[in-house]
C-alpha positions in Angstrom: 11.8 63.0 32.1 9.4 63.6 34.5 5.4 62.6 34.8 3.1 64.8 37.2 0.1 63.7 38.2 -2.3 66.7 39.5 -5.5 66.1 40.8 -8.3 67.9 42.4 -12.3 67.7 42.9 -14.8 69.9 42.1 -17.6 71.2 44.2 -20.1 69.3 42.1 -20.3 67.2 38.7 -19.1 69.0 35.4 -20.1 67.6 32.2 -17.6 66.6 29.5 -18.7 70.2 27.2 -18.1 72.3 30.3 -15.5 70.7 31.8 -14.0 71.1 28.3 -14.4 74.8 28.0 -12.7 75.4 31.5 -9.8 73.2 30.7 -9.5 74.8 27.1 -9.5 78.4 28.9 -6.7 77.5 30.5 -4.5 76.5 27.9 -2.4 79.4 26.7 -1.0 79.5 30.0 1.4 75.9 28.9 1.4 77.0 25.5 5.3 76.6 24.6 6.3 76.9 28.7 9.8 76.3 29.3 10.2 72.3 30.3 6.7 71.3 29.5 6.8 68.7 26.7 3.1 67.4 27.1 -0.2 67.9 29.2 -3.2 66.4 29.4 -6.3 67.5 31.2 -8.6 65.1 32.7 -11.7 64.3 33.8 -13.2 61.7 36.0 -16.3 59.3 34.8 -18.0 60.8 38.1 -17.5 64.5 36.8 -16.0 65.4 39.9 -12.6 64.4 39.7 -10.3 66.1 37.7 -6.7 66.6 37.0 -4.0 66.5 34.7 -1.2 64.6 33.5 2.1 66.4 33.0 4.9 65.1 30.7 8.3 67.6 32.2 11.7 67.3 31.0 13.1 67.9 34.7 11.4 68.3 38.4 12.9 71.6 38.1 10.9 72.6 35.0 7.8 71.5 36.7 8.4 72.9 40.4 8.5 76.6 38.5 5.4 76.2 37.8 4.1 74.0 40.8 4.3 77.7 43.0 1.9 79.1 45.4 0.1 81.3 42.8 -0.3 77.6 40.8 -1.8 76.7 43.4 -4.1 79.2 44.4 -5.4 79.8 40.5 -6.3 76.2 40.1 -7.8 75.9 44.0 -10.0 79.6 42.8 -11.0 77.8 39.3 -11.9 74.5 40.3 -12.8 74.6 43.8 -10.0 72.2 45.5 -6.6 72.6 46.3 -4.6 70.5 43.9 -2.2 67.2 44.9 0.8 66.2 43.2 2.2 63.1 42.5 5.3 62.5 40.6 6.7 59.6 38.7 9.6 59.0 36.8 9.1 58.3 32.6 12.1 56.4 31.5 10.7 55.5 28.2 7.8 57.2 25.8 6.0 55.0 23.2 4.3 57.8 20.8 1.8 56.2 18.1 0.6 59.2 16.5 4.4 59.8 15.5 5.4 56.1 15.4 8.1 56.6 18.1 9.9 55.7 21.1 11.6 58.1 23.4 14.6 56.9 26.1 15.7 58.9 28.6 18.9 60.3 29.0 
């Protein structure tokens, strides 16, 4: 598995309710997309910096995505161009299901 880190600034502070709607705007576009197994959207204490956190079962699975029109929809939305920084996730521990995942 696969953990990407995407983050990006916007042009002035959001609060949390509008930041909110935005992020929740954008969430049919993962719903059920091939590879993803988890997101979370984030937002900074400052407002400003945003992001999300990406839970892939491959870099493959995630590089579909991670394409120029990616890019260019989250740099028209929020204001930035997005980074990406990617991490491997050997091992999951899950409390809302009481579990723990292991690679293959």
């Amino acid at each position: 598995m696969i953990t990407a880190f995407v983050q990006f600034k916007l042009p002035k502070p959001v609060p949390l309710a509008e930041a909110k709607r935005l992020f929740e705007a954008s969430t049919p576009k993962y719903v059920k997309l091939p590879g993803l197994i988890r997101k979370y959207y984030l937002l900074g204490d400052d407002g400003v910096s945003a992001g999300g956190v990406y839970l892939w079962e491959s870099r493959a699975a995630a590089e579909k995505l991670y394409n120029a029109e990616w890019r260019e929809r989250v740099t028209a939305t929020y204001g930035s161009a997005p980074t990406i920084s990617w991490f491997n996730c050997p091992v999951i521990v899950d409390n809302l299901v009481n579990d723990v995942t292991i690679a293959a």
